[in-house]
C-alpha positions in Angstrom: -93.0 -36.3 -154.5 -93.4 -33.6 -152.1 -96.4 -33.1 -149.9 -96.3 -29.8 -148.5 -97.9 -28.5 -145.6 -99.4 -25.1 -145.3 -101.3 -23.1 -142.5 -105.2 -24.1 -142.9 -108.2 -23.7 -141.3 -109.4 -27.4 -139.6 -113.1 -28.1 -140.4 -113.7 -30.2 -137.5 -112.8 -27.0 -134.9 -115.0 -24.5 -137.1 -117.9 -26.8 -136.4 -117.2 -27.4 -132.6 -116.9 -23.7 -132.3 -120.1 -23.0 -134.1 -122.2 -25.5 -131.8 -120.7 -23.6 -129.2 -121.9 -20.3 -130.5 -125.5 -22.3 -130.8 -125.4 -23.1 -127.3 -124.6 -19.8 -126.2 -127.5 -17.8 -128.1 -129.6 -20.8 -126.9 -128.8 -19.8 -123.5 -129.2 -15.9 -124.5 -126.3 -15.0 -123.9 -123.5 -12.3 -125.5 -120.1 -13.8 -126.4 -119.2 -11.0 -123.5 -121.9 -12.2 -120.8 -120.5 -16.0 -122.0 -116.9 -14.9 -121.0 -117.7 -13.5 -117.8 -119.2 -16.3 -116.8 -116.5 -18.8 -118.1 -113.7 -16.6 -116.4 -112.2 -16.2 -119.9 -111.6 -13.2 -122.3 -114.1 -12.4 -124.6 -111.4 -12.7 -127.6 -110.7 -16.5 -126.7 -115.0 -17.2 -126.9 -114.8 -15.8 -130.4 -112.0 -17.6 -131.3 -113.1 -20.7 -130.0 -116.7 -20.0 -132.5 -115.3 -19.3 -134.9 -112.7 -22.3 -135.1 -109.2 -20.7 -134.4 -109.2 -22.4 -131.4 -109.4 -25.8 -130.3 -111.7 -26.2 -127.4 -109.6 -27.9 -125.0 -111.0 -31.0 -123.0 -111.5 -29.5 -119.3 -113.2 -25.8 -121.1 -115.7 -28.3 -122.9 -116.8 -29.9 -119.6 -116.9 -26.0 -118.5 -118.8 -24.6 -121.2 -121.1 -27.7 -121.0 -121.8 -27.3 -117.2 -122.2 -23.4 -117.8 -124.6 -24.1 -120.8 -126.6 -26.8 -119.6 -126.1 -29.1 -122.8 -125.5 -32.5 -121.0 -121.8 -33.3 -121.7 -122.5 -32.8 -126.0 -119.4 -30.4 -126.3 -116.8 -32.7 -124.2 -118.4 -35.8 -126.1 -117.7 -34.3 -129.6 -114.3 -33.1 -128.5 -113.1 -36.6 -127.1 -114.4 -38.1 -130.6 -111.9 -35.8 -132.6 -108.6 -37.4 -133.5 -105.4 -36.7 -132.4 -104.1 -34.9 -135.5 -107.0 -32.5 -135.1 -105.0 -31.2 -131.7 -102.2 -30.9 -133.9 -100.3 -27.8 -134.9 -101.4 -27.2 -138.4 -98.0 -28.0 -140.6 -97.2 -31.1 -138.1 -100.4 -32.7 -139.6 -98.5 -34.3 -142.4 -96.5 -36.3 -140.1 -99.1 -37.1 -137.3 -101.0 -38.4 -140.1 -98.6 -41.3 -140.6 -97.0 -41.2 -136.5 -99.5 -42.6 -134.8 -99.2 -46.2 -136.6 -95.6 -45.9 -137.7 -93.6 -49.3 -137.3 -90.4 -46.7 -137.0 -89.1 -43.6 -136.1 -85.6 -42.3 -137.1 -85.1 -38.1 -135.7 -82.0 -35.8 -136.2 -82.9 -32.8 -134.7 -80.7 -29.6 -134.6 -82.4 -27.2 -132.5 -84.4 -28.7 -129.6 -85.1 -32.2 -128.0 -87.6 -33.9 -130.5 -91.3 -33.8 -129.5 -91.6 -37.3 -128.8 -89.1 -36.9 -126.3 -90.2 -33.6 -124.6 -91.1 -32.8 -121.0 -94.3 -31.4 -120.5 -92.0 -28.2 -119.2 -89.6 -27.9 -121.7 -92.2 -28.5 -124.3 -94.3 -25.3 -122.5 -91.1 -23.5 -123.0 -90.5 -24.3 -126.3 -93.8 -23.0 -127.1 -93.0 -19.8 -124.9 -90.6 -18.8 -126.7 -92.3 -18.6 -130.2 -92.4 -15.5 -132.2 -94.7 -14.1 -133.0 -95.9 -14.8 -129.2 -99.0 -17.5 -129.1 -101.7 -17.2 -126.9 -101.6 -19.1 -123.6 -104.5 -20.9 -124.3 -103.2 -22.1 -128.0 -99.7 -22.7 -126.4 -101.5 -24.9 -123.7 -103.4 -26.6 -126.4 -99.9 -27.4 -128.4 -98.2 -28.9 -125.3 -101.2 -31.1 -124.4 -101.2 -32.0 -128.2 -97.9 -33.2 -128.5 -98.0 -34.7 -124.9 -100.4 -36.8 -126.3 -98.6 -37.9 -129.8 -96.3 -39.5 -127.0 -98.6 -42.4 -126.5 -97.0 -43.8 -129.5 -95.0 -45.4 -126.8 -97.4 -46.9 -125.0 -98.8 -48.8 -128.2 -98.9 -52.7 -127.0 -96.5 -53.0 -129.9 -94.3 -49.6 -130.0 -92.6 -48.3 -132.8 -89.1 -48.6 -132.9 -87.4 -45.3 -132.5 -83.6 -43.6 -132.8 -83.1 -40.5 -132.8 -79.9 -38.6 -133.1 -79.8 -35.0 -131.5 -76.8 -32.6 -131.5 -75.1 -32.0 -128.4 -75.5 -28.0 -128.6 -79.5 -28.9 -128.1 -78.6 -30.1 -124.9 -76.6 -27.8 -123.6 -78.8 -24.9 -125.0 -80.8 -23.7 -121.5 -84.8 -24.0 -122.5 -86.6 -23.2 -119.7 -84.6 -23.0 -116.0 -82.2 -25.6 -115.2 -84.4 -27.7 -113.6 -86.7 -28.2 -116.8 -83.5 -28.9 -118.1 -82.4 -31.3 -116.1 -85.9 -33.2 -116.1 -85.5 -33.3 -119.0 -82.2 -35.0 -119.9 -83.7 -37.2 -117.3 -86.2 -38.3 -119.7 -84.1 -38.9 -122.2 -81.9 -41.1 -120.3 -85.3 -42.9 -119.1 -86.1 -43.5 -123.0 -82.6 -44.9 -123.5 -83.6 -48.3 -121.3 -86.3 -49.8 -123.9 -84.7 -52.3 -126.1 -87.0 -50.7 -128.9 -85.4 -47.4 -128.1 -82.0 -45.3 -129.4 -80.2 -42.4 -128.9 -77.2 -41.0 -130.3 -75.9 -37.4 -129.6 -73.9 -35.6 -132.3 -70.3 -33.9 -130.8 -70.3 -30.1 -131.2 -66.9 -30.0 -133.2 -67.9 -33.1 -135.2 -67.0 -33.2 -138.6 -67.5 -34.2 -141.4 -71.2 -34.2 -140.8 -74.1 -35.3 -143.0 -76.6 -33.7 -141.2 -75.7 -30.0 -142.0 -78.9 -29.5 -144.6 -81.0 -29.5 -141.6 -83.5 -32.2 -139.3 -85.2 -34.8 -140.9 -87.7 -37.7 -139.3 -88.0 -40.8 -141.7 -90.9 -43.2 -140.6 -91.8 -46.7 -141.8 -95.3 -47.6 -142.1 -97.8 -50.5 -141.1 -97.6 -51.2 -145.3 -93.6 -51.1 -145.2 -93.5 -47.6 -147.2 -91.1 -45.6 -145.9 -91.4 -41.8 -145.7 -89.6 -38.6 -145.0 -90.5 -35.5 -143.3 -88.8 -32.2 -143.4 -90.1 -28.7 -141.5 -88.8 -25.5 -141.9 -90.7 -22.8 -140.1 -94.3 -23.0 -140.2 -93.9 -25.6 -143.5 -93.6 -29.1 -143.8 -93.0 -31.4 -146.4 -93.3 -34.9 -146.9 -91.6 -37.1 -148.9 -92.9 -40.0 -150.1 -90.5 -40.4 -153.5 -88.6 -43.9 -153.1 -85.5 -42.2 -154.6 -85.7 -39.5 -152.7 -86.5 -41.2 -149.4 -83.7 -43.5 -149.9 -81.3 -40.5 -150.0 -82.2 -39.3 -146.5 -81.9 -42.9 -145.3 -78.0 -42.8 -146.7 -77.7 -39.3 -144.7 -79.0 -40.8 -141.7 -77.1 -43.6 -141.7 -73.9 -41.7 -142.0 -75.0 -39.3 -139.4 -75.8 -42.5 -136.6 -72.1 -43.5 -137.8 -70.2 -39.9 -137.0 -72.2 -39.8 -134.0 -71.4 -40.9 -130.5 -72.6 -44.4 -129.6 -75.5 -45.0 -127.7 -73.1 -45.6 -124.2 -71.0 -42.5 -125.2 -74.3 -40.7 -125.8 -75.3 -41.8 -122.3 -72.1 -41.1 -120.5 -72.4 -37.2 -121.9 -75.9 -36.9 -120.6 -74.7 -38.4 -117.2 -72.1 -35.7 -117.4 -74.5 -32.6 -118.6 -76.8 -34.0 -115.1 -73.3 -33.6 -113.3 -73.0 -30.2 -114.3 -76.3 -28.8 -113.5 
């Protein structure tokens, strides 16, 4: 069965935003007199009160300090879970991340988000049309920046991840974001728990040509698959269905360079730059 995804508004940021607006009429003041005083444009005050956007840690602890409401906005904020930071049609998958026993990624157009730079993940959201905001894109890096504790977990998931080598050689960012981050990938390469394959340009036949997939094992041993085209998402939970994309995948890690090919290529890319 399909689970789709769609563009929402989140409860949890309408009501931070509208004990924001509290606070500010407490303290008598316009959204416009607010802004001044926070250094920010009045558009991003309305947005944050009216629950477009999230109010980011370090503005809470400013708008607390500013509106004299001892620390209550940076409390509630640090309360909210992680998939409340989370891009809207990601939530279907952060849902089921954060606790997964397993990751399996083949991504086709960028370095997957668990295995982003901080720069390169900036970038990525850079380049997004139509163009965010800076403060939503700031919010989405920090987002995902966190969903990369996963690894930290005293027991982490076991991930693989096949990426096709045209990611990698596509420039996001300048060279040096680029080159941190093939760093980072080689770093993630060293944990036994951790795999990566990269997928040859002229490669064929390939099983992977109907697009990226993640496929995640749970705590309960369900296994899932998520798909995301655009701003949508899907995820599968069907056992048929999910057992389908395990058979892609499994091709895919087989027409794929090993992991010490895989390694050798990224040495080389670093050699290049």
């Amino acid at each position: 069965m399909h689970s789709a995804r769609k563009p929402k508004k989140v409860g949890s940021w309408q009501a931070v935003g509208a004990l924001v607006a509290h606070y500010r009429r407490q303290a008598r003041l316009t959204q416009e007199q607010f802004a001044e005083l926070a250094s920010v444009h009045v558009d991003t005050v309305g947005s944050i009160e009216q629950g477009r956007l999230a109010l980011q840690p370090d503005r809470a602890e400013q708008f607390d300090e500013l509106l004299g409401t001892g620390g209550a906005l940076a409390v509630l904020v640090a309360q909210l879970p992680v998939r409340e930071r989370i891009v809207q049609f990601a939530q279907g998958l952060v849902d089921h991340e954060q606790e997964a026993l397993s990751f399996l990624s083949y991504e086709v157009q960028v370095v997957p988000g668990l295995l982003q730079t901080r720069d390169y993940c900036r970038a990525v959201f850079g380049y997004r049309y139509p163009a965010l905001g800076s403060e939503t894109a700031e919010q989405w890096v920090n987002a995902r920046m966190e969903r990369q504790l996963v690894w930290q977990r005293e027991r982490p998931p076991v991930g693989h991840f096949v990426i096709e080598e045209s990611v990698l050689r596509r420039k996001v960012g300048s060279p040096e974001v680029m080159r941190e981050q093939i760093c980072q990938i080689l770093e993630y390469t060293e944990p036994i728990h951790m795999s990566f394959q990269i997928m040859p340009e002229e490669r064929t036949p390939h099983a992977g040509l109907g697009g990226p997939m993640v496929l995640l094992e749970t705590p309960e041993h369900e296994h899932l698959a998520y798909l995301e085209v655009q701003s949508a998402s899907f995820l599968v939970d069907d056992p048929n269905e999910v057992s389908g994309y395990h058979h892609k995948y499994g091709m895919l890690r087989s027409q794929a360079l090993s992991p010490d090919e895989s390694v050798r290529l990224l040495l080389g890319l670093l050699g290049d730059r």
